[in-house]
C-alpha positions in Angstrom: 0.0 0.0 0.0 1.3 3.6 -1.4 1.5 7.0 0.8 -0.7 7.6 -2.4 -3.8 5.9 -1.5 -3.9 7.2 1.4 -3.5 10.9 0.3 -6.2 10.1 -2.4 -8.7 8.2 -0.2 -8.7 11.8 1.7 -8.6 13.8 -1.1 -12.2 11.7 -2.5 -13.5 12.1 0.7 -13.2 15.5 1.1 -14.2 16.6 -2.6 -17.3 15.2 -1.6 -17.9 16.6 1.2 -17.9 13.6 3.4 -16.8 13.9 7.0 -15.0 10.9 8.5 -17.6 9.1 10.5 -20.0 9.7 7.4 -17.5 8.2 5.3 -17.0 5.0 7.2 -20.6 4.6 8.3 -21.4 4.8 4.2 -18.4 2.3 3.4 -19.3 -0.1 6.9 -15.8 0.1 8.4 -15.0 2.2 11.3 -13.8 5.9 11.6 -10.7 5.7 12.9 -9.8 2.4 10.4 -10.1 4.8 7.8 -8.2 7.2 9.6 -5.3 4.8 9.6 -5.9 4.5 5.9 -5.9 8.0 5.1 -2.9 8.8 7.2 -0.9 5.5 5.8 -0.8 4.3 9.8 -2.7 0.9 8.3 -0.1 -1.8 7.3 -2.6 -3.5 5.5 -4.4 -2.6 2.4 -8.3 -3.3 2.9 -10.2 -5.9 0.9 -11.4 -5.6 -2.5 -14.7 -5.2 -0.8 -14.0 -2.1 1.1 -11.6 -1.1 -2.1 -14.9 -1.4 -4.4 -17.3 0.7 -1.8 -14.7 3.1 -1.7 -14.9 3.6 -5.6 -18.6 3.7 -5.6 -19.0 6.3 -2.8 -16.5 8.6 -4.1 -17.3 8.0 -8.0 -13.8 6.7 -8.5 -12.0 3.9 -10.7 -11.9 0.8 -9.0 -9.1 -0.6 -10.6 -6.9 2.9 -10.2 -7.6 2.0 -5.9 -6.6 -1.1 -6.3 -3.3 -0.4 -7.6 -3.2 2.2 -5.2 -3.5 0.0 -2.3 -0.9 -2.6 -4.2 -3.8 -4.8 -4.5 -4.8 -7.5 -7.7 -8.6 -7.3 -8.5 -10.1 -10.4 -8.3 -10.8 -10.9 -11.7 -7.1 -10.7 -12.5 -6.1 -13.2 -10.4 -9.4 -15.6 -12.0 -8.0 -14.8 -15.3 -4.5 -16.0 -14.4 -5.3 -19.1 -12.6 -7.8 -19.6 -15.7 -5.0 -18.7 -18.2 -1.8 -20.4 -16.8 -0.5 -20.9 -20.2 -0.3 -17.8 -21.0 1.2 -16.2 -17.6 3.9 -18.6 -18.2 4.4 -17.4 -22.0 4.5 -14.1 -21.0 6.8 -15.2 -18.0 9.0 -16.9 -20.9 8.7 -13.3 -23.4 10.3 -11.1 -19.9 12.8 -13.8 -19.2 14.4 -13.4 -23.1 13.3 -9.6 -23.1 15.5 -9.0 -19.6 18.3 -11.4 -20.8 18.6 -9.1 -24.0 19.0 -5.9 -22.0 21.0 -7.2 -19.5 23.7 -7.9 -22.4 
């Protein structure tokens, strides 16, 4: 998780006009959890749940607060266990690729 999200999620929340406890009560986690989030005193990145409200509330992408929080949407991670193959292709394609510029 960045210093980034945590600047963002506060940023969202305060374009909107959302006070803290409003915020949390909206998104179902607790006021000062997403104090620690804001203020990048979480370790953790919350769950795609939470991620997901977050992007609703706040009319945000959810994908961009993923990345934010250094989280892989679900559907990634379905899509590579569904696609093994081709992770290990592409695997194969930066293996060569890095050998090349290492040279």
């Amino acid at each position: 998780m960045t210093d980034a999200f945590g600047k963002t999620l506060r940023l969202l929340r305060e374009t909107h006009n959302f006070g803290l406890r409003e915020a949390a009560r909206k998104l179902q986690i607790s006021p000062s959890y997403l104090s620690r989030l804001e203020t990048y005193d979480e370790p953790n990145p919350p769950s795609e749940r939470v991620i997901s409200g977050m992007a609703k509330l706040y009319g945000a992408k959810h994908d961009d607060l993923m990345e934010l929080a250094g989280r892989v949407p679900r559907a990634v991670i379905e899509f590579m266990e569904d696609n093994y193959y081709l992770v290990k292709e592409i695997q194969g394609k930066i293996s060569e690729w890095m050998k090349t510029e290492m040279s």
